[in-house]
Predicted model as a PDB file, atoms N, CA, C, CB and O in Angstrom, pLDDT in the B-factor column:
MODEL        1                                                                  
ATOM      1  N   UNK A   1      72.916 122.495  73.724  1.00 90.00           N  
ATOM      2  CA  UNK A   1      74.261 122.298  73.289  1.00 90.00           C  
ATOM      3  C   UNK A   1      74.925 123.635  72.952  1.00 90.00           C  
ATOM      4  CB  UNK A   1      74.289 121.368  72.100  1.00 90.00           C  
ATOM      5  O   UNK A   1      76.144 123.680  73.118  1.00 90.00           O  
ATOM      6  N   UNK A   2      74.526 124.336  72.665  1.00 93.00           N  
ATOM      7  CA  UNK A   2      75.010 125.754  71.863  1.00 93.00           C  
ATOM      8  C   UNK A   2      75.229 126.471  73.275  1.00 93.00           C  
ATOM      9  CB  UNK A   2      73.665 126.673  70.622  1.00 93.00           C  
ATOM     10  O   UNK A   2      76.278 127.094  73.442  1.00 93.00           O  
ATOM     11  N   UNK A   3      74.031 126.390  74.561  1.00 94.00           N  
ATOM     12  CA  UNK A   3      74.659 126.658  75.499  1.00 94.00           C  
ATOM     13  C   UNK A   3      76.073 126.044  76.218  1.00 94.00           C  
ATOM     14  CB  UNK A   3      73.804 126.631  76.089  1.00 94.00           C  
ATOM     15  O   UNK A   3      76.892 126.647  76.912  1.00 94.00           O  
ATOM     16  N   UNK A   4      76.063 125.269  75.986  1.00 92.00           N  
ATOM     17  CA  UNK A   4      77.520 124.636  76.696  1.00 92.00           C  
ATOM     18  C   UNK A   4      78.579 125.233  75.829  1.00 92.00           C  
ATOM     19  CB  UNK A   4      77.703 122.778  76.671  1.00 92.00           C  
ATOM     20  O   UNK A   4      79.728 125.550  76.138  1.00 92.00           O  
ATOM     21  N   UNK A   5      77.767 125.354  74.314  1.00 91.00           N  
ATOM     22  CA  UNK A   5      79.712 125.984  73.591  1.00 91.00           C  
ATOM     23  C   UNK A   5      79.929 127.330  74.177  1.00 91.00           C  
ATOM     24  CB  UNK A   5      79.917 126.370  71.418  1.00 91.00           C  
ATOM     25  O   UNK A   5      81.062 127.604  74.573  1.00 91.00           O  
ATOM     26  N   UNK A   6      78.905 128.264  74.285  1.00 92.00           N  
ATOM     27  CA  UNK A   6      79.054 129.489  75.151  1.00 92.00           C  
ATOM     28  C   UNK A   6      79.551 129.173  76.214  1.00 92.00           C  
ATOM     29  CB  UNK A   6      77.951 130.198  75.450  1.00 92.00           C  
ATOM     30  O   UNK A   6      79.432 130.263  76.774  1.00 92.00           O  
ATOM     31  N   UNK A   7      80.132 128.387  77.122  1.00 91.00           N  
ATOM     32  CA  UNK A   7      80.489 128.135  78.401  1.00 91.00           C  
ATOM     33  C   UNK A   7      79.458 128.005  79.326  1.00 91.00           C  
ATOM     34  CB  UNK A   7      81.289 129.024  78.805  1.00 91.00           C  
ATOM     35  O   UNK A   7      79.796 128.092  80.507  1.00 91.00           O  
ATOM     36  N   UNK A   8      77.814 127.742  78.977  1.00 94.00           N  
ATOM     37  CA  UNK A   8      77.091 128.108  80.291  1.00 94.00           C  
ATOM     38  C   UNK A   8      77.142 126.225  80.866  1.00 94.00           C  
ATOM     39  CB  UNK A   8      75.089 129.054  79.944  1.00 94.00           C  
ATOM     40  O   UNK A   8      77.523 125.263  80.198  1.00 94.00           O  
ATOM     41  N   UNK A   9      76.695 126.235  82.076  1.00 96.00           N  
ATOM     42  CA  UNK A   9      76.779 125.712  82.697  1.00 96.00           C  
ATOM     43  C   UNK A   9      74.641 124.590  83.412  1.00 96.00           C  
ATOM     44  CB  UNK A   9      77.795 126.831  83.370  1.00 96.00           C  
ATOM     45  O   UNK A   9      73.685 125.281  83.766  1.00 96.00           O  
ATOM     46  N   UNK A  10      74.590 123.530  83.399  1.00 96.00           N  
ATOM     47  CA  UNK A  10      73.422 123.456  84.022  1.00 96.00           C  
ATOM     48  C   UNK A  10      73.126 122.140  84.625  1.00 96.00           C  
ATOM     49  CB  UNK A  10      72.467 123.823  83.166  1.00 96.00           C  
ATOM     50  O   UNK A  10      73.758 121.087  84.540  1.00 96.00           O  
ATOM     51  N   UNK A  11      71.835 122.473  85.366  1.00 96.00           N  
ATOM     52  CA  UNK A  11      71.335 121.332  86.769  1.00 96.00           C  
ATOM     53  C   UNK A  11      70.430 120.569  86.087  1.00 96.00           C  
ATOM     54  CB  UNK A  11      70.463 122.035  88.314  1.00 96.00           C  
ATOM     55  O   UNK A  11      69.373 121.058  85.689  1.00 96.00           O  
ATOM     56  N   UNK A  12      70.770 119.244  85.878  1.00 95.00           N  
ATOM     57  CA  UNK A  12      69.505 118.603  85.596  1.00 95.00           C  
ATOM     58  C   UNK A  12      68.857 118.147  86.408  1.00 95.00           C  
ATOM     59  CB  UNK A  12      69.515 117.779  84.903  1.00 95.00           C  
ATOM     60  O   UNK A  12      69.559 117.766  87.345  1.00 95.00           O  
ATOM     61  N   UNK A  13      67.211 117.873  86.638  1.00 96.00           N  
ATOM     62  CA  UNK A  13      66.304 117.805  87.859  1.00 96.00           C  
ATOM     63  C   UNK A  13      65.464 116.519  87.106  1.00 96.00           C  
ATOM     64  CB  UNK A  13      65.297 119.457  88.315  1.00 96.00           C  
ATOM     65  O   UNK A  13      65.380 116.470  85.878  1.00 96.00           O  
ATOM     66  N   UNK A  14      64.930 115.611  87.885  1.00 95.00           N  
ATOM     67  CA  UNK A  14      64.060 115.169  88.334  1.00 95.00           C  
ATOM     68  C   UNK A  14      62.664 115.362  88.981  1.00 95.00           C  
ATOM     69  CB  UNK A  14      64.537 114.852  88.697  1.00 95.00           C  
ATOM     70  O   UNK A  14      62.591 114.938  90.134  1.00 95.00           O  
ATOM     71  N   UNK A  15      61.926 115.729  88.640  1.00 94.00           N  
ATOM     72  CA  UNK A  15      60.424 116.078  89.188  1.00 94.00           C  
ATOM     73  C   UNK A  15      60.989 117.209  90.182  1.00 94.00           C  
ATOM     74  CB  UNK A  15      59.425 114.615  90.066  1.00 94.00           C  
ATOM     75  O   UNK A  15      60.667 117.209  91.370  1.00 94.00           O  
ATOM     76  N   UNK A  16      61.964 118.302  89.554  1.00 93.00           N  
ATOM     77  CA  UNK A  16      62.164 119.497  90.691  1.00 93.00           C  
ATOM     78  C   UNK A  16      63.364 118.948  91.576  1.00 93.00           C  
ATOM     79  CB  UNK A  16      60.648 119.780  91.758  1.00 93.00           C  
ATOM     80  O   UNK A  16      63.794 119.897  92.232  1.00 93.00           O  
ATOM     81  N   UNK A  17      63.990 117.920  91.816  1.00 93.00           N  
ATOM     82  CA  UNK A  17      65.197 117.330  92.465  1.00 93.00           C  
ATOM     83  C   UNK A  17      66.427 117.500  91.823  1.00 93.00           C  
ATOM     84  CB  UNK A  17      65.060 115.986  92.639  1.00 93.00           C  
ATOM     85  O   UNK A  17      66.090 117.228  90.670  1.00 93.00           O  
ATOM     86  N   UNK A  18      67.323 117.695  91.782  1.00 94.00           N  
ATOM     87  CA  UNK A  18      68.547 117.687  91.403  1.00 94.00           C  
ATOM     88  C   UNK A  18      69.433 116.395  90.958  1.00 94.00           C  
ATOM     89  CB  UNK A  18      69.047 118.259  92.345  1.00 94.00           C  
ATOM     90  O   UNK A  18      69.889 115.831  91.953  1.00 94.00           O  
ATOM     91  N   UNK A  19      69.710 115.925  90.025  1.00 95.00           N  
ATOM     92  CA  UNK A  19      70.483 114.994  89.800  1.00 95.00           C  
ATOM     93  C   UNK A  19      71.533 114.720  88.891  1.00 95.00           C  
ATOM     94  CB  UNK A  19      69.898 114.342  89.718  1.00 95.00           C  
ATOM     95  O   UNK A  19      72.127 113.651  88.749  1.00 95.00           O  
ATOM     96  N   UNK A  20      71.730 115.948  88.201  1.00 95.00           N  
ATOM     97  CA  UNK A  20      72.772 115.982  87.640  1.00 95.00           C  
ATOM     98  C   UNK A  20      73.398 117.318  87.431  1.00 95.00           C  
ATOM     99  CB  UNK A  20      72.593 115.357  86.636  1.00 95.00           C  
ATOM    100  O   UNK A  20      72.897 118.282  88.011  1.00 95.00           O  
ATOM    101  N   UNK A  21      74.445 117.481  86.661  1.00 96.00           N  
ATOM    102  CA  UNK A  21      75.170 118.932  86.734  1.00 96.00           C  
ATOM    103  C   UNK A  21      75.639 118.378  84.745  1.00 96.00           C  
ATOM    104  CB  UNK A  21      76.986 119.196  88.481  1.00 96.00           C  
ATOM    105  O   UNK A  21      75.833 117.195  84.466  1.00 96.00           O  
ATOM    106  N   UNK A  22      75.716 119.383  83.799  1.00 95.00           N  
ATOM    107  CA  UNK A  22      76.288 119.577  82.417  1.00 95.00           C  
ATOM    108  C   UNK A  22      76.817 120.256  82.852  1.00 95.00           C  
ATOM    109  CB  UNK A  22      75.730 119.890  81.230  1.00 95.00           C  
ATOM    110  O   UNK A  22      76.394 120.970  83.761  1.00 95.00           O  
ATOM    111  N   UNK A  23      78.370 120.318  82.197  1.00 95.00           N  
ATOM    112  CA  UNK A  23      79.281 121.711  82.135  1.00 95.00           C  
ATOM    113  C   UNK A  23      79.916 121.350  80.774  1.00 95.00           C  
ATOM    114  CB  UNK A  23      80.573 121.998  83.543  1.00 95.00           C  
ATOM    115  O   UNK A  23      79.812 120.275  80.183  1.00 95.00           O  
ATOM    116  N   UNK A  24      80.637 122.524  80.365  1.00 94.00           N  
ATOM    117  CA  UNK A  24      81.392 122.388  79.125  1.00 94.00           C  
ATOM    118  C   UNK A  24      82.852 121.296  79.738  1.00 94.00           C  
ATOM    119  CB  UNK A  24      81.868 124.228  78.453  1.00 94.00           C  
ATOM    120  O   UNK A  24      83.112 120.890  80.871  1.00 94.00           O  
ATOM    121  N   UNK A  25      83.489 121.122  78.550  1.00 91.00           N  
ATOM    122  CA  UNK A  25      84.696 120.421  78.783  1.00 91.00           C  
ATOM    123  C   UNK A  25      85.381 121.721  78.428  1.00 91.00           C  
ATOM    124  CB  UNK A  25      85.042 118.977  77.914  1.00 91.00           C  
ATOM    125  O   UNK A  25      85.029 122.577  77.616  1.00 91.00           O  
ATOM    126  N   UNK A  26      86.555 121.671  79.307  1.00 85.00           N  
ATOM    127  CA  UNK A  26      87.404 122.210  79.629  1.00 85.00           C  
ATOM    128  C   UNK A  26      88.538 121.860  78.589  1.00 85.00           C  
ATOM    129  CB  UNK A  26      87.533 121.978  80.903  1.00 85.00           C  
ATOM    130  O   UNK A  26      89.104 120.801  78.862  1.00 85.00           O  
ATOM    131  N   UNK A  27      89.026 122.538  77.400  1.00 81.00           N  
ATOM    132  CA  UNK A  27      89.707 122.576  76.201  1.00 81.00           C  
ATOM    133  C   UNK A  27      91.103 122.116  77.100  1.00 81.00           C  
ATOM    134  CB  UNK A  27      89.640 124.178  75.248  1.00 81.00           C  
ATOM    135  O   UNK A  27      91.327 122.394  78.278  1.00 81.00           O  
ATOM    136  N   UNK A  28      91.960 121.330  76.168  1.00 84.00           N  
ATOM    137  CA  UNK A  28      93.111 121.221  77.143  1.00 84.00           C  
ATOM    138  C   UNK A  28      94.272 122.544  76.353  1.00 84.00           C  
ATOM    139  CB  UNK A  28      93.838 119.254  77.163  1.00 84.00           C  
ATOM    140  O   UNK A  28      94.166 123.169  75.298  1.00 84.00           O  
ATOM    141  N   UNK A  29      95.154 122.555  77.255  1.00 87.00           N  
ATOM    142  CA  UNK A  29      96.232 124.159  77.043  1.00 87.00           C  
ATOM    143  C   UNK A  29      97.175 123.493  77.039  1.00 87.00           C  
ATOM    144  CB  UNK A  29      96.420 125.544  78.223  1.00 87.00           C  
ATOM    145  O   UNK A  29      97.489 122.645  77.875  1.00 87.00           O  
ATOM    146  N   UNK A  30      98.154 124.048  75.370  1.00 91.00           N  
ATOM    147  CA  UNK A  30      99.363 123.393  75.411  1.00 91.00           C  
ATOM    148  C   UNK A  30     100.019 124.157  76.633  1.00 91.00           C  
ATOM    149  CB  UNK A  30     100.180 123.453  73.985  1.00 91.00           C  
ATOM    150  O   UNK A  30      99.686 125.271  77.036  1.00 91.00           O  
ATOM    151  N   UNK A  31     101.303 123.108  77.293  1.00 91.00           N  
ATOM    152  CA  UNK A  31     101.921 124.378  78.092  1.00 91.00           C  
ATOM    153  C   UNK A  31     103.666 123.434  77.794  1.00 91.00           C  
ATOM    154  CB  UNK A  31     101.110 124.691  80.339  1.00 91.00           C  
ATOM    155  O   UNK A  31     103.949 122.241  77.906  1.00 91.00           O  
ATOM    156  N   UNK A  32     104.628 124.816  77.335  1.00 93.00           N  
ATOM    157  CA  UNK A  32     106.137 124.286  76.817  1.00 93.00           C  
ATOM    158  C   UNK A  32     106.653 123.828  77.878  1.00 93.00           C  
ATOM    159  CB  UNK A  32     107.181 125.322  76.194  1.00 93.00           C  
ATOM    160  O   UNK A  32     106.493 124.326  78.992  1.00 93.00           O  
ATOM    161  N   UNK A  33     107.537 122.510  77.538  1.00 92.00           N  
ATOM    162  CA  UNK A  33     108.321 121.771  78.515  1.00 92.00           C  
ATOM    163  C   UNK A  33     109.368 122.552  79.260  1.00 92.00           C  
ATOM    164  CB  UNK A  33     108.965 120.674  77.859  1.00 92.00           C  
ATOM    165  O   UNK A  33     110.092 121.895  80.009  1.00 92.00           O  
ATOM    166  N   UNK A  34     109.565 123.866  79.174  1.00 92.00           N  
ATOM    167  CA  UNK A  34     110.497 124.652  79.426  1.00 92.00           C  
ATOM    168  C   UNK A  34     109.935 125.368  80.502  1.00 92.00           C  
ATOM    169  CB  UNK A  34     110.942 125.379  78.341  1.00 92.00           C  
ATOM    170  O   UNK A  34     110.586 125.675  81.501  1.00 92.00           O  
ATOM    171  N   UNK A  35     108.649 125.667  80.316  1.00 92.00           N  
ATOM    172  CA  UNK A  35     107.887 126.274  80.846  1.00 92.00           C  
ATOM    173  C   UNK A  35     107.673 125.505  82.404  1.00 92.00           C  
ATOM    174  CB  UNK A  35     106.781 126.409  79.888  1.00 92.00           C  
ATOM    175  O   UNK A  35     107.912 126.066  83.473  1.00 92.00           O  
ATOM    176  N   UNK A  36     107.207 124.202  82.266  1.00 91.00           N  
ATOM    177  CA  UNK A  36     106.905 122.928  83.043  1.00 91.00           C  
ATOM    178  C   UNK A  36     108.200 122.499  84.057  1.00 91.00           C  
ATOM    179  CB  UNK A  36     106.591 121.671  81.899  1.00 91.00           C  
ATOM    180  O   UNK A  36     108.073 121.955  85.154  1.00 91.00           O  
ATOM    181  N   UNK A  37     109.321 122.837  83.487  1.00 90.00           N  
ATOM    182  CA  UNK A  37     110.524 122.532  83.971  1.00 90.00           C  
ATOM    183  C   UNK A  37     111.019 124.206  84.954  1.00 90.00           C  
ATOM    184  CB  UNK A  37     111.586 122.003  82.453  1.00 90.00           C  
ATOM    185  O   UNK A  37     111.729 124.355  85.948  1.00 90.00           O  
ATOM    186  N   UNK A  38     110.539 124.836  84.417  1.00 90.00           N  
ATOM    187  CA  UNK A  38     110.842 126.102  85.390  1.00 90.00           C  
ATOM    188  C   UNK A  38     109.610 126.283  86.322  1.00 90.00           C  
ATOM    189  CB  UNK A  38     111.096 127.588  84.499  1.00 90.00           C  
ATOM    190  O   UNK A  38     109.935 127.122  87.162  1.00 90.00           O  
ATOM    191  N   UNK A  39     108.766 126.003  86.465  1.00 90.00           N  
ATOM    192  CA  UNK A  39     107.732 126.053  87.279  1.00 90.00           C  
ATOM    193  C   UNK A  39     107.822 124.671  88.878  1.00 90.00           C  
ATOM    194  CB  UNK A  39     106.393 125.823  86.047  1.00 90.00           C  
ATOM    195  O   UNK A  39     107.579 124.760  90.081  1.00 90.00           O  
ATOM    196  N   UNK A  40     108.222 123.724  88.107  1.00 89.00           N  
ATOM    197  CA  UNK A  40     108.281 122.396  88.701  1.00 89.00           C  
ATOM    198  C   UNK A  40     110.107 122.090  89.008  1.00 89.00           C  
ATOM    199  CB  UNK A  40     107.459 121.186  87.472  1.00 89.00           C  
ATOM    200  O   UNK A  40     110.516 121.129  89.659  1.00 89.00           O  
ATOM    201  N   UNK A  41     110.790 122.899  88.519  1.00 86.00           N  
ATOM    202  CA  UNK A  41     112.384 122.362  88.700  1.00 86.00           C  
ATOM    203  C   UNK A  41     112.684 122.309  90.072  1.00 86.00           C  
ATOM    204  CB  UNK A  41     113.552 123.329  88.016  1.00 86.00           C  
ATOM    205  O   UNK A  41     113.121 121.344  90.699  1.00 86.00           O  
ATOM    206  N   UNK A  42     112.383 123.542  90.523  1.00 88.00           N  
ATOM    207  CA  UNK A  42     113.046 123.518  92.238  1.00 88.00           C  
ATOM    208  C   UNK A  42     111.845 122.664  92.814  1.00 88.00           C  
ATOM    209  CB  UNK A  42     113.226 125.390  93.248  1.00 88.00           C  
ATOM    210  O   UNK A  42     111.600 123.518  93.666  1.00 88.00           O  
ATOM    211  N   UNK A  43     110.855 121.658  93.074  1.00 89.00           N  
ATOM    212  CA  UNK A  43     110.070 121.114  93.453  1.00 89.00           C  
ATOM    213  C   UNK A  43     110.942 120.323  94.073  1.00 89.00           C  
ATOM    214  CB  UNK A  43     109.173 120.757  92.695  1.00 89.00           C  
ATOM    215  O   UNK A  43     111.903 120.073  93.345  1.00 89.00           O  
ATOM    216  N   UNK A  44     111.017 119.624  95.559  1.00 88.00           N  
ATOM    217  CA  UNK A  44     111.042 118.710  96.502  1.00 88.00           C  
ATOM    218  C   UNK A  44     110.864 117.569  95.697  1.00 88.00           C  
ATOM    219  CB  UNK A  44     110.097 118.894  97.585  1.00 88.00           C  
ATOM    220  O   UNK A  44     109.912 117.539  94.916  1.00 88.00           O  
ATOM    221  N   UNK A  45     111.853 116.382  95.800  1.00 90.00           N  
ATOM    222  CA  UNK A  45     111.144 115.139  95.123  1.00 90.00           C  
ATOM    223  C   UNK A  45     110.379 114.275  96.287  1.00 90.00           C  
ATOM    224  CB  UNK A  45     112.340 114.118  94.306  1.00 90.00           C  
ATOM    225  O   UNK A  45     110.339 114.394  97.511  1.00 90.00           O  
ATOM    226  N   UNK A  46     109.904 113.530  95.541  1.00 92.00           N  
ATOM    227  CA  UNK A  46     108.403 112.718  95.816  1.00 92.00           C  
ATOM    228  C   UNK A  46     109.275 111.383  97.051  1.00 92.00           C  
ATOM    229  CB  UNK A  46     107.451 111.759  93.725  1.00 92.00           C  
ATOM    230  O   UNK A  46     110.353 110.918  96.681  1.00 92.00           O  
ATOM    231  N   UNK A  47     108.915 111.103  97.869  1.00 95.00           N  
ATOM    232  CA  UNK A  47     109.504 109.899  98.589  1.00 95.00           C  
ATOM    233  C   UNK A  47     108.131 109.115  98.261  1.00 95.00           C  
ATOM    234  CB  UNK A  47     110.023 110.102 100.408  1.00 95.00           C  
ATOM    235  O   UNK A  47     106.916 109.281  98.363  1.00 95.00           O  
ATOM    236  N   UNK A  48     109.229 107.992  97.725  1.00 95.00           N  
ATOM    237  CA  UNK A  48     107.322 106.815  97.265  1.00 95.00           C  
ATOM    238  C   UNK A  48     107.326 106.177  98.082  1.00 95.00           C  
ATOM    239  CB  UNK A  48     106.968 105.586  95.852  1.00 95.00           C  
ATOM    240  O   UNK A  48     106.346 105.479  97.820  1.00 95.00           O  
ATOM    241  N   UNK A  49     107.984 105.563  99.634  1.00 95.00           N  
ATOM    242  CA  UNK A  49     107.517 104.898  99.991  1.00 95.00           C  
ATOM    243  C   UNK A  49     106.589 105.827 100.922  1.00 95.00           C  
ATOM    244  CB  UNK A  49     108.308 103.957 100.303  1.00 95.00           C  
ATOM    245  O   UNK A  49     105.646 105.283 101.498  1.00 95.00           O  
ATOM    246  N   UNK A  50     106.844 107.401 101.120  1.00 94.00           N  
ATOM    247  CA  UNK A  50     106.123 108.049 102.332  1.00 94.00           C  
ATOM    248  C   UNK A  50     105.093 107.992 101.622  1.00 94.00           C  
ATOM    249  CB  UNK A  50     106.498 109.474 102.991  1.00 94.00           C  
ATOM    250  O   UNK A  50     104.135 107.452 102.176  1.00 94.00           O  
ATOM    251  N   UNK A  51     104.863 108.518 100.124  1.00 94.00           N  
ATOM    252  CA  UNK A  51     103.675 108.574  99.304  1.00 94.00           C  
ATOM    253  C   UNK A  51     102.882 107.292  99.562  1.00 94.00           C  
ATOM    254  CB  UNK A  51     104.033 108.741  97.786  1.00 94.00           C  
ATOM    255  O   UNK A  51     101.821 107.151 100.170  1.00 94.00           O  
ATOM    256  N   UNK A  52     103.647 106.404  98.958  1.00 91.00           N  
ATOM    257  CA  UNK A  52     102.545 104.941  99.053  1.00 91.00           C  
ATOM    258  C   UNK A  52     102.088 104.416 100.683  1.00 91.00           C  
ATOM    259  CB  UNK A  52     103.526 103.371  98.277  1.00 91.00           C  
ATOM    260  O   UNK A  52     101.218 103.593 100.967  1.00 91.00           O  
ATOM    261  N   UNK A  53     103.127 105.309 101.770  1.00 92.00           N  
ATOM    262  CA  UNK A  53     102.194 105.573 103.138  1.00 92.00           C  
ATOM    263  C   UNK A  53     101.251 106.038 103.145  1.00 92.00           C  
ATOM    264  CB  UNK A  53     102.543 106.219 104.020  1.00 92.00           C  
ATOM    265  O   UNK A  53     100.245 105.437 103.522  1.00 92.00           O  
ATOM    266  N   UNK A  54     101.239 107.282 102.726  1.00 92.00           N  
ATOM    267  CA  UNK A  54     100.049 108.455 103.363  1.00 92.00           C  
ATOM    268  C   UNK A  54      98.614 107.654 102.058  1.00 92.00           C  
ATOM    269  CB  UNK A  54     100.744 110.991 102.894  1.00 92.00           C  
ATOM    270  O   UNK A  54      97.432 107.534 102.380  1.00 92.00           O  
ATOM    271  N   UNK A  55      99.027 107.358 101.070  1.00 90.00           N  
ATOM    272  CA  UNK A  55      97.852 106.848 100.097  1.00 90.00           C  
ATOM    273  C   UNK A  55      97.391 105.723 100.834  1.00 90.00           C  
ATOM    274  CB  UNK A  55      98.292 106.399  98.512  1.00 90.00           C  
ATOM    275  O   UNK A  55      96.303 105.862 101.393  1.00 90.00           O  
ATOM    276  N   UNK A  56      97.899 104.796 100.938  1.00 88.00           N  
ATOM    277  CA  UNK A  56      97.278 103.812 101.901  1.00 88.00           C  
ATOM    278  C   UNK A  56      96.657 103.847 103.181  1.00 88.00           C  
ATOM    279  CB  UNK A  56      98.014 103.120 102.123  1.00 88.00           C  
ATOM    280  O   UNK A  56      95.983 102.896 103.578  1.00 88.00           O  
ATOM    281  N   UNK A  57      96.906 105.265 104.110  1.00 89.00           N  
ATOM    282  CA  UNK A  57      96.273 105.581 105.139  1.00 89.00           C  
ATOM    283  C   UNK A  57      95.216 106.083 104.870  1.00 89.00           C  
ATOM    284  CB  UNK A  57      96.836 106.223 105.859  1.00 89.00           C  
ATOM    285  O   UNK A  57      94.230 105.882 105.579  1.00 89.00           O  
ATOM    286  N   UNK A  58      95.176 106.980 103.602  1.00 89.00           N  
ATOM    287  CA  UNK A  58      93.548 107.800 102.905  1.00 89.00           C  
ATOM    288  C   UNK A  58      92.650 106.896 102.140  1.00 89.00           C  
ATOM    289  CB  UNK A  58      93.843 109.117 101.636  1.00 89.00           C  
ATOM    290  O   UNK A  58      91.705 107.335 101.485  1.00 89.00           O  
ATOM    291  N   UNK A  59      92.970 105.517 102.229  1.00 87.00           N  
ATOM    292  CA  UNK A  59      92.080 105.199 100.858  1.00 87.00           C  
ATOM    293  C   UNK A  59      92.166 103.550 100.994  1.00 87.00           C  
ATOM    294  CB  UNK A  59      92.871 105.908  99.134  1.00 87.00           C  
ATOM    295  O   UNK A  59      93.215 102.920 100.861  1.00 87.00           O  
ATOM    296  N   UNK A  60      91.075 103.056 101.238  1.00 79.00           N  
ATOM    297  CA  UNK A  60      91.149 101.532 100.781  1.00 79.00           C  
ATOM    298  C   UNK A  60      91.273 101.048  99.903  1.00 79.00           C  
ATOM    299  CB  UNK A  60      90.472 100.923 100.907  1.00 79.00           C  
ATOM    300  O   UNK A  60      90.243 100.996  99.230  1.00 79.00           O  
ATOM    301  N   UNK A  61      92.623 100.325  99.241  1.00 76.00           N  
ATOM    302  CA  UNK A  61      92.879  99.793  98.075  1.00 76.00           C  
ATOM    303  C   UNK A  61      92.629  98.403  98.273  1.00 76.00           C  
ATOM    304  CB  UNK A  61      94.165 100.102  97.589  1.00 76.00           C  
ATOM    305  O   UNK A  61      93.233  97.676  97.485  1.00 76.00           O  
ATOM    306  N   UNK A  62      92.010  97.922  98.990  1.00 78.00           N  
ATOM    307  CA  UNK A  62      91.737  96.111  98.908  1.00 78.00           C  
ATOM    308  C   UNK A  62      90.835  95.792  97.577  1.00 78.00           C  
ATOM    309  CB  UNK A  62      90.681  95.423 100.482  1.00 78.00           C  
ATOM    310  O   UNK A  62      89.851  96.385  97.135  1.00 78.00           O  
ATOM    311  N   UNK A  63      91.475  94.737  97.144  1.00 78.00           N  
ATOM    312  CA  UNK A  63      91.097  94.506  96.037  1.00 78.00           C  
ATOM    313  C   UNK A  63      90.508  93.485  96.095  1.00 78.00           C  
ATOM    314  CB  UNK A  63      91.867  94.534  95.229  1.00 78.00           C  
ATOM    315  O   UNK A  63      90.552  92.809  95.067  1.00 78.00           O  
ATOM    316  N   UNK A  64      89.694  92.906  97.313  1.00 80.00           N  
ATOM    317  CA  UNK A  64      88.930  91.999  97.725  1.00 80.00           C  
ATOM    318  C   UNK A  64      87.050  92.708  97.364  1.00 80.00           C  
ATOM    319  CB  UNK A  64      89.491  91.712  99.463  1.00 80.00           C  
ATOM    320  O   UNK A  64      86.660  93.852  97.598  1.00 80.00           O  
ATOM    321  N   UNK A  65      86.345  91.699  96.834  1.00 78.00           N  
ATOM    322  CA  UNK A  65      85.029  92.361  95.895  1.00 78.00           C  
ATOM    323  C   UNK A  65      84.094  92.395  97.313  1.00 78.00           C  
ATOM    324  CB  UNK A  65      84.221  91.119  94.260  1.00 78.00           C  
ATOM    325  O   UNK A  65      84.152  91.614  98.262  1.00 78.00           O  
ATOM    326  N   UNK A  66      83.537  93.138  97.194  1.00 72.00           N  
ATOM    327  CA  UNK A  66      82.669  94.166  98.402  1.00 72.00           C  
ATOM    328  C   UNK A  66      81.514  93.019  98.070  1.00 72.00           C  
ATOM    329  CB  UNK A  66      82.192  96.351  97.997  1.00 72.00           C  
ATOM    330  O   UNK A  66      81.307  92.429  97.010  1.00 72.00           O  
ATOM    331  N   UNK A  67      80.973  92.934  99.088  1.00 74.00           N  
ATOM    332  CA  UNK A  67      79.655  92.072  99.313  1.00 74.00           C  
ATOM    333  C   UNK A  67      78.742  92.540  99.773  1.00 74.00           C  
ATOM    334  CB  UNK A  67      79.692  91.095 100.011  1.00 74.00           C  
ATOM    335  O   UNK A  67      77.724  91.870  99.946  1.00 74.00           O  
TER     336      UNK A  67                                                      
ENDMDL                                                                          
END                                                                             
């Protein structure tokens, strides 16, 4: 644990196999709405129906239960 507050990072193994990864959590960063608004203002807006196209072409959302 004291390693993770240092930031280190590690592999957990299985008889020498790999099966997991620990990392620290990543602290969240305030960032000012002013800030957010000048970074993001001139941004292109979002078309939702092209969005809810291209998401539906990448990704099966059926909400029918897998067998």
């Amino acid at each position: 644990m004291r390693g993770l507050d240092r930031g280190e990072s590690y592999t957990v193994t299985r008889n020498g196999v790999p099966v997991g990864e620990l990392h620290p959590i990543r602290r969240s960063q305030f960032v000012a709405s002013d800030a957010v608004i000048g970074a993001f203002g001139s941004a292109r807006a979002i078309d939702a129906d092209r969005f809810r196209a291209d998401i539906d072409r990448a990704i099966d959302q059926d909400p029918a239960p897998r067998v």
